[in-house]
N, C-alpha and C positions, 0 to 999 in steps of 0.2 A: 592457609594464608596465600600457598602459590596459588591457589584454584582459583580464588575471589580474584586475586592480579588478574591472572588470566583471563576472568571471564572480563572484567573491566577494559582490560585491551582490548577484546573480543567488541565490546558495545562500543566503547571508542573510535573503532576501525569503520565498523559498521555503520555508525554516525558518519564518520567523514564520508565514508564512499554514498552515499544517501545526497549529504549535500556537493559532493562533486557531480555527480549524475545529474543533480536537480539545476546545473548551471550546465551540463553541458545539454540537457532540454531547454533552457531556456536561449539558449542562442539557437537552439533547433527552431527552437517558435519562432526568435525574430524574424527567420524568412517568411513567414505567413503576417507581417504587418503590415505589406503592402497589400495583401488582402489580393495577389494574383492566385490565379486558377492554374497553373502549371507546373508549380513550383511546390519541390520535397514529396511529403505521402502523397499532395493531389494528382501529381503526374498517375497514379495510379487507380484516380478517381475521376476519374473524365468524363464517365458515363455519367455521373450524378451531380458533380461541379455546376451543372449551370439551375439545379433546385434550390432555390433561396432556402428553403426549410431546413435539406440537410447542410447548408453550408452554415446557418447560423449556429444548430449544434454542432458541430466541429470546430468553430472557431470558437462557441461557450466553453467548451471541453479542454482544447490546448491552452486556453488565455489563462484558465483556474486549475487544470492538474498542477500545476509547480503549487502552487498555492497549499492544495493539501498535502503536497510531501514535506513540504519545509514546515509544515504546522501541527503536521502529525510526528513530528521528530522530538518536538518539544513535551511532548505529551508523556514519555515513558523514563524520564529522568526522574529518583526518588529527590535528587537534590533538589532540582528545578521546583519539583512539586510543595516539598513542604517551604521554601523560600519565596514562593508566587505563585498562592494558592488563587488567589484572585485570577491573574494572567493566564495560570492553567485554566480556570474554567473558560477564560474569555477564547484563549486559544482553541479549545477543545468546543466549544460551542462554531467557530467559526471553519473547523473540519468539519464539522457534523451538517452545518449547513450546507456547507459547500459540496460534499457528499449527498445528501439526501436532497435537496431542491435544486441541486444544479447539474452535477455531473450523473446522476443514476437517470434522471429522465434525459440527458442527451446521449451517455452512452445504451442505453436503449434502444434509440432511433439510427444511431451512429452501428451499431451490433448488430441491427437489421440487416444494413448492406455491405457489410464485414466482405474484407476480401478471405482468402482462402474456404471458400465453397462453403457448405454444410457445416465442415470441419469447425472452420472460424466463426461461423453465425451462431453456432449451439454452444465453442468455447465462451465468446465474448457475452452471450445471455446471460449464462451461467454465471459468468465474472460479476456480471450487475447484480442477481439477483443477489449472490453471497456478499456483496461488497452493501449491500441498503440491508441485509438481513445480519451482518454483522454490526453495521451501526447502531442501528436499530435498537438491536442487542443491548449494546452497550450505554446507553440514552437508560432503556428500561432499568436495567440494572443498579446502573447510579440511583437513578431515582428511588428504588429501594435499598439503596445505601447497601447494597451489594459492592463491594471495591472489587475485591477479588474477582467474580463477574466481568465485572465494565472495564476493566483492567487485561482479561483477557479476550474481553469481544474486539478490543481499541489494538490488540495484537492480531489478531486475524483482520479486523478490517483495514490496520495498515498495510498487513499483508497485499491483500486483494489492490491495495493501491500503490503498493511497489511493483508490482507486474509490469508498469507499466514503463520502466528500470529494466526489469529482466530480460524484459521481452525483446527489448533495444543491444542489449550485452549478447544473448543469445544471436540474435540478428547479424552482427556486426562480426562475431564471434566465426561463425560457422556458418552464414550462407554465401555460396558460391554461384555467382549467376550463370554458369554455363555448367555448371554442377547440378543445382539445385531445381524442380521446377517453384515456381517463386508461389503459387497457392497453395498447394502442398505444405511445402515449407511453412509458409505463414500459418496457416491453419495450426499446425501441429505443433507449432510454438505459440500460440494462444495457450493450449493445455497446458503443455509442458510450463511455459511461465507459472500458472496457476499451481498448479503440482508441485513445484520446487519450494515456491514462497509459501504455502498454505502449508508444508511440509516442515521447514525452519519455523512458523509459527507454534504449530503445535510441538515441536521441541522444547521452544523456549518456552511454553506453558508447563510442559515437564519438568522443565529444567528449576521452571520457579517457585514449581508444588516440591521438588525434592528439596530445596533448597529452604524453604517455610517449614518443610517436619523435622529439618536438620536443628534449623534454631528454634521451633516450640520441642525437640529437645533437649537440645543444652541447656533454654531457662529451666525446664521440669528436672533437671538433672542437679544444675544451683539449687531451684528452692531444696531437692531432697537434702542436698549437702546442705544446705542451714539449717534445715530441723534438725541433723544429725549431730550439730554442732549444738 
């Protein structure tokens, strides 16, 4: 009984700090509405700022990551689920696109000229390809009425899209600019974000298979006690 408490405060906690992060990115964005080339990440992208191409994927990217964290948050509630079965598909269809047709082919182009060297351009590919191959996943899965499956693809691929949370916590956390050289650093917090969240993912995939053979015990353990009776 205390374990279930706990883990429910645990997803509670988790939940809020998700939607706090995802508001304080979103006034992150608002400095890029005026659409100037100097201003926040770009000061750091000056070399490529004046490419129409890469500036419209970056501005696709920032305008709709809030979008799939706040809608991927809805997705892993049992309450939400069976109370707004309709709403969860619509929400979850509207991650999936937003992932797969919108944010994977501009973080792609965007991952190209990734700052932190090598380091960053091989982390951030990497994030794409795991972030549309975990979706992906999870599409398929449902569609063969797989839950369990698509249940834990939509956990890893949320993962892959919290990074982008960590990677700012991290950042904010522990870099020092007369400390740190700043591509380095960048670079190596590309991984490390990935590493951490793909890491709590597959915990809590652990955590949900132990917790599934706990209770298709107990029921197996009732019926024994009602035949015995």
């Amino acid at each position: 009984m205390a374990k279930s408490i706990g883990i429910k405060i645990v997803n509670a906690l988790a939940v809020l700090s998700v939607m706090i992060f995802s508001i304080v990115m979103l006034q992150t964005i608002s400095q890029y509405t005026g659409l100037e080339k100097n201003v926040g990440f770009l000061q750091f992208k000056q070399q490529v700022v004046n490419n129409p191409y890469w500036m419209a994927f970056f501005y696709i990217h920032i305008f709709s990551i809030t979008l799939c964290l706040l809608a991927g948050l809805t997705q892993f509630s049992s309450l939400f689920l069976q109370e707004n079965k309709k709403l969860h598909r619509i929400i979850g269809k509207i991650y999936i696109y937003n992932i797969l047709l919108i944010n994977v082919p501009a973080c792609f182009v965007l991952g190209l000229f990734s700052n932190g060297g090598l380091t960053g351009i091989t982390g951030f590919l990497l994030q794409d390809i795991l972030w549309a191959y975990f979706t992906t996943t999870a599409v398929l899965s449902i569609k063969k009425g797989n839950i369990t499956g698509h249940r834990n693809a939509m956990i890893l691929s949320y993962a892959v899209t919290v990074t982008a949370i960590t990677f700012r916590i991290i950042k904010n956390l522990f870099y020092h600019e007369e400390l740190h050289d700043y591509e380095l650093f960048y670079g190596m917090n590309v991984w490390l974000s990935l590493i951490i969240n793909l890491s709590i993912a597959f915990f809590i995939i652990k955590r949900n298979r132990r917790i599934s053979a706990s209770e298709i015990q107990i029921v197996e353990k009732n019926k024994s006690g009602h035949k015995q009776h």
